[in-house]
C-alpha positions in Angstrom: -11.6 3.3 -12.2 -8.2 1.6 -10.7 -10.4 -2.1 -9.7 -7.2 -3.6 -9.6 -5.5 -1.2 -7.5 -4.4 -3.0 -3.7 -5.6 -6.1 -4.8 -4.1 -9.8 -3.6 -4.7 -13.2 -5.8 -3.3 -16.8 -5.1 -3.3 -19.2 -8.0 -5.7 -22.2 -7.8 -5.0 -24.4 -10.8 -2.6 -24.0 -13.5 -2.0 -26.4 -16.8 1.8 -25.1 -16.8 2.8 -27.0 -13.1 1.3 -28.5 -10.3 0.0 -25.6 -7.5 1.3 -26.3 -4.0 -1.8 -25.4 -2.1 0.2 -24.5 0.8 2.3 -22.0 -0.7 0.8 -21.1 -3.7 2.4 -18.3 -6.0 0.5 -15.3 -4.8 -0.1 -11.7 -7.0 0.1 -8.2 -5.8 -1.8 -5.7 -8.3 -1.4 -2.5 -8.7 -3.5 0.1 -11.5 -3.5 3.8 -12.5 -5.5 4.9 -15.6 -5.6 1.4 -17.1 -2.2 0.5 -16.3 -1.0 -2.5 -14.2 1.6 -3.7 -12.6 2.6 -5.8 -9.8 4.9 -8.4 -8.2 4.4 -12.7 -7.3 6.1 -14.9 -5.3 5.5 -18.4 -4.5 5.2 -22.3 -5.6 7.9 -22.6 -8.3 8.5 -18.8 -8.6 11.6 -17.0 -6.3 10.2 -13.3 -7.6 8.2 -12.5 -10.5 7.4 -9.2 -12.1 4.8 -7.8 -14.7 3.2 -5.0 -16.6 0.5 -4.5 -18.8 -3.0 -2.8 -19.2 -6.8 -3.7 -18.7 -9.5 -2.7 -21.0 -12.4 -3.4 -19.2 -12.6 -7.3 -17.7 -9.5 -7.9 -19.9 -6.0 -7.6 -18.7 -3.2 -8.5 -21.1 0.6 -8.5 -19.6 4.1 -9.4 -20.1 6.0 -10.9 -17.1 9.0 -12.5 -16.1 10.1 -14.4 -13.3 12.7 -16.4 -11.2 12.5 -20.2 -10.8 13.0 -22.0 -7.8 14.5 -24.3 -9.6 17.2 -22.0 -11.0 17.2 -19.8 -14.2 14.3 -17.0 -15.4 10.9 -17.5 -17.3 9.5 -14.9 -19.1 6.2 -14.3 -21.3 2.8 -13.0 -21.8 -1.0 -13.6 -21.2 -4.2 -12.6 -21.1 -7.1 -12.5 -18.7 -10.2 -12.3 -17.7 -11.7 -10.7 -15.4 -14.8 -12.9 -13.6 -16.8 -11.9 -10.0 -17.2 -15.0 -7.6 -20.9 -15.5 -6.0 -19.1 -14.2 -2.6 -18.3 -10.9 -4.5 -13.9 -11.7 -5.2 -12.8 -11.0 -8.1 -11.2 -14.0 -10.5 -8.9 -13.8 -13.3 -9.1 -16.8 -15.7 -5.0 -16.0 -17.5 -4.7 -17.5 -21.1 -0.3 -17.2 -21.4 2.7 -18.2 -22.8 6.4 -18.5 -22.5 8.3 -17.0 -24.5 9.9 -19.3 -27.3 7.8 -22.1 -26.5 3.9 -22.1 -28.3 2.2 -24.2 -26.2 -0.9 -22.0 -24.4 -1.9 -22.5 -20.6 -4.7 -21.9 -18.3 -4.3 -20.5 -14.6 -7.0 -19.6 -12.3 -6.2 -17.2 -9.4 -8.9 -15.9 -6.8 -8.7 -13.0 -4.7 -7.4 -13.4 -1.3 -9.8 -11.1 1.0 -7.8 -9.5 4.2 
């Protein structure tokens, strides 16, 4: 089952930066046979790329991105998958930057056409 597959997230919180909820960085998913992939753009982030795999409600990537700000940020994370009470899906991402050890929390929801 690709669940993933077509699917559109925006994030909500993060303890890396503050999220613009005007322009928040937004997720594009994509899945075949427990692999993912996908693009983001948004906030802080000029283009972002990642690939991975989910095992059930887990999904565990590596990514890296563009800053806004100038330069590239790349690393890896972990999340879980959650089901809002309106039926959209939530990922709760545990990550971190490569060469720095500090962990963060995002939230993203699903963004519903």
């Amino acid at each position: 089952m690709n669940l993933l597959n077509g699917r559109r997230f925006k994030m909500v919180s993060s303890t890396a930066s503050k999220v613009d909820p005007d322009g928040p960085t937004e997720f594009e998913y994509w899945e075949e046979d427990g692999v993912v992939w996908g693009s983001y753009t948004g906030d802080t982030v000029t283009v972002g790329r990642f690939v991975g795999t989910r095992e059930g409600e887990k999904v565990s990537i590596s990514y890296v991105h563009a800053l806004v700000a100038g330069g590239t940020a790349a690393g890896r994370s972990d999340s879980r998958l959650e089901t809002e009470p309106d039926g959209r899906l939530r990922l709760v991402e545990e990550f971190q930057f490569a060469g720095d050890d500090t962990l963060h929390v995002s939230v993203c929801t699903e963004v519903v056409a």
